[in-house]
C-alpha positions in Angstrom: -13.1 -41.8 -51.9 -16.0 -39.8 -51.0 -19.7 -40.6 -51.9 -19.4 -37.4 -54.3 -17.0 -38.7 -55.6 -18.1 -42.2 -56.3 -21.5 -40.6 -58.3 -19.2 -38.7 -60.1 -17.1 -41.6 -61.5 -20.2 -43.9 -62.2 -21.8 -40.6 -64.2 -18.4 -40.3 -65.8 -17.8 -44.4 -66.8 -21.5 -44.8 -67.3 -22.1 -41.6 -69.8 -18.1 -42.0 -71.3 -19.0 -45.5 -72.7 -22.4 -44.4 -74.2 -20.5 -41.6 -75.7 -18.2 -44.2 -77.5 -20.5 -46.1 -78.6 -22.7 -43.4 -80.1 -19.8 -42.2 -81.9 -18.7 -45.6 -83.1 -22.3 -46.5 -84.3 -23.8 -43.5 -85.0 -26.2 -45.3 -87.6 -26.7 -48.0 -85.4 -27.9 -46.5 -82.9 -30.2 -43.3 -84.6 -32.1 -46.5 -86.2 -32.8 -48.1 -83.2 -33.9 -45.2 -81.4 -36.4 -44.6 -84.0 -37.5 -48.5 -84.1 -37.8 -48.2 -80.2 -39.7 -45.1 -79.6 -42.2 -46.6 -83.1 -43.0 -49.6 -80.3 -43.7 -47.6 -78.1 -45.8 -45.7 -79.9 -47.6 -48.5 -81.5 -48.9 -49.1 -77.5 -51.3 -45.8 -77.6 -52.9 -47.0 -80.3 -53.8 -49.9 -78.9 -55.4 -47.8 -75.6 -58.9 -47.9 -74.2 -61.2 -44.7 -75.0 -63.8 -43.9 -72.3 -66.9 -42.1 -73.4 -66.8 -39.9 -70.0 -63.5 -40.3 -68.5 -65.1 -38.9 -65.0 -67.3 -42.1 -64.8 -63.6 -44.1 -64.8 -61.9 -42.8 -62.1 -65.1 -41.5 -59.7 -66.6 -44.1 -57.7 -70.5 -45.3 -58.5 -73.2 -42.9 -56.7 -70.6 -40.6 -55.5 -72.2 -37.2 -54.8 -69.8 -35.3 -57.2 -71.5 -37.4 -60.0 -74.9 -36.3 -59.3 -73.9 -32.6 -58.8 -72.6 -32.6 -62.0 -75.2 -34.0 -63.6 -77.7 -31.5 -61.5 -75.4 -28.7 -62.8 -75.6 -30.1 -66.3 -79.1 -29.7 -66.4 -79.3 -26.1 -64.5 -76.2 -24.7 -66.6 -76.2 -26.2 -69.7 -72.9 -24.9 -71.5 -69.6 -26.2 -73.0 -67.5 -24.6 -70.0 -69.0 -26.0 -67.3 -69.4 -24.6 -63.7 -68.0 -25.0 -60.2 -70.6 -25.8 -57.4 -69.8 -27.0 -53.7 -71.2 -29.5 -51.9 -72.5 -28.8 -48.4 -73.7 -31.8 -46.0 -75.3 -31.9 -42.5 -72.5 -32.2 -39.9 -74.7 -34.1 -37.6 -77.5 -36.4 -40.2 -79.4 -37.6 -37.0 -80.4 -34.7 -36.1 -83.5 -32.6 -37.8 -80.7 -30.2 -38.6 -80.8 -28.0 -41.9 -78.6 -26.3 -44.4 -81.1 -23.8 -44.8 -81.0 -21.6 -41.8 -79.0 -18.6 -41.2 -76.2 -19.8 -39.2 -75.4 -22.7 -41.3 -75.3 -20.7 -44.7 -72.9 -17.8 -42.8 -70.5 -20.9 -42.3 -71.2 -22.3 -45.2 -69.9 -18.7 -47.1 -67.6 -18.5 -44.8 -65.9 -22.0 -45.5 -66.2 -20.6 -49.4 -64.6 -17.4 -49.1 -61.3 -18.9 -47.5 -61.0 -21.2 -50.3 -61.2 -18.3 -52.7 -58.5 -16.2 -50.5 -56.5 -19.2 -50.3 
């Protein structure tokens, strides 16, 4: 007996058997459907509400955090905005994001996201 053939039969027994017990307890069985999914449900009622649901799954002090706050302030609207962060590759050195070369990469880097 192939492997096909094996899922077929367990599919067949498993889904056969629930078919004939569905139809022999039809009442049965719509009542506790209902009583099981009401349990269920009786679980998202009980479930914590966060204020700002970023602040629960971002890290303290991460940069995105203060960016949005910075954009808050800046752009204050109901949609929102998109920003980027650029760093520094090298922080020991007395590099810049504000020169010329930097910023072309930096657009650069931001137009192949948008092609992309």
């Amino acid at each position: 007996m192939s492997i096909q053939e094996k899922v077929e039969y367990f599919f067949h027994t498993v889904f056969g058997k629930w078919g004939l017990i569905v139809s022999n307890h039809t009442c049965k069985v719509f009542w506790l459907s209902i009583l099981f999914f009401v349990a269920l449900s009786g679980g998202m009622a009980m479930r914590k509400n966060f204020e700002d649901e970023q602040l629960v799954w971002t890290p303290t002090g991460n940069p995105s955090l203060k960016s949005r706050d910075k954009g808050s302030e800046m752009f204050p609207s109901k949609g929102g905005f998109v920003s980027m962060i650029a760093e520094v590759k090298d922080p020991e050195s007395d590099a810049s994001v504000i020169n010329l070369a930097l910023l072309q990469e930096v657009k650069g880097f931001s137009d192949a996201l948008q092609t992309s």
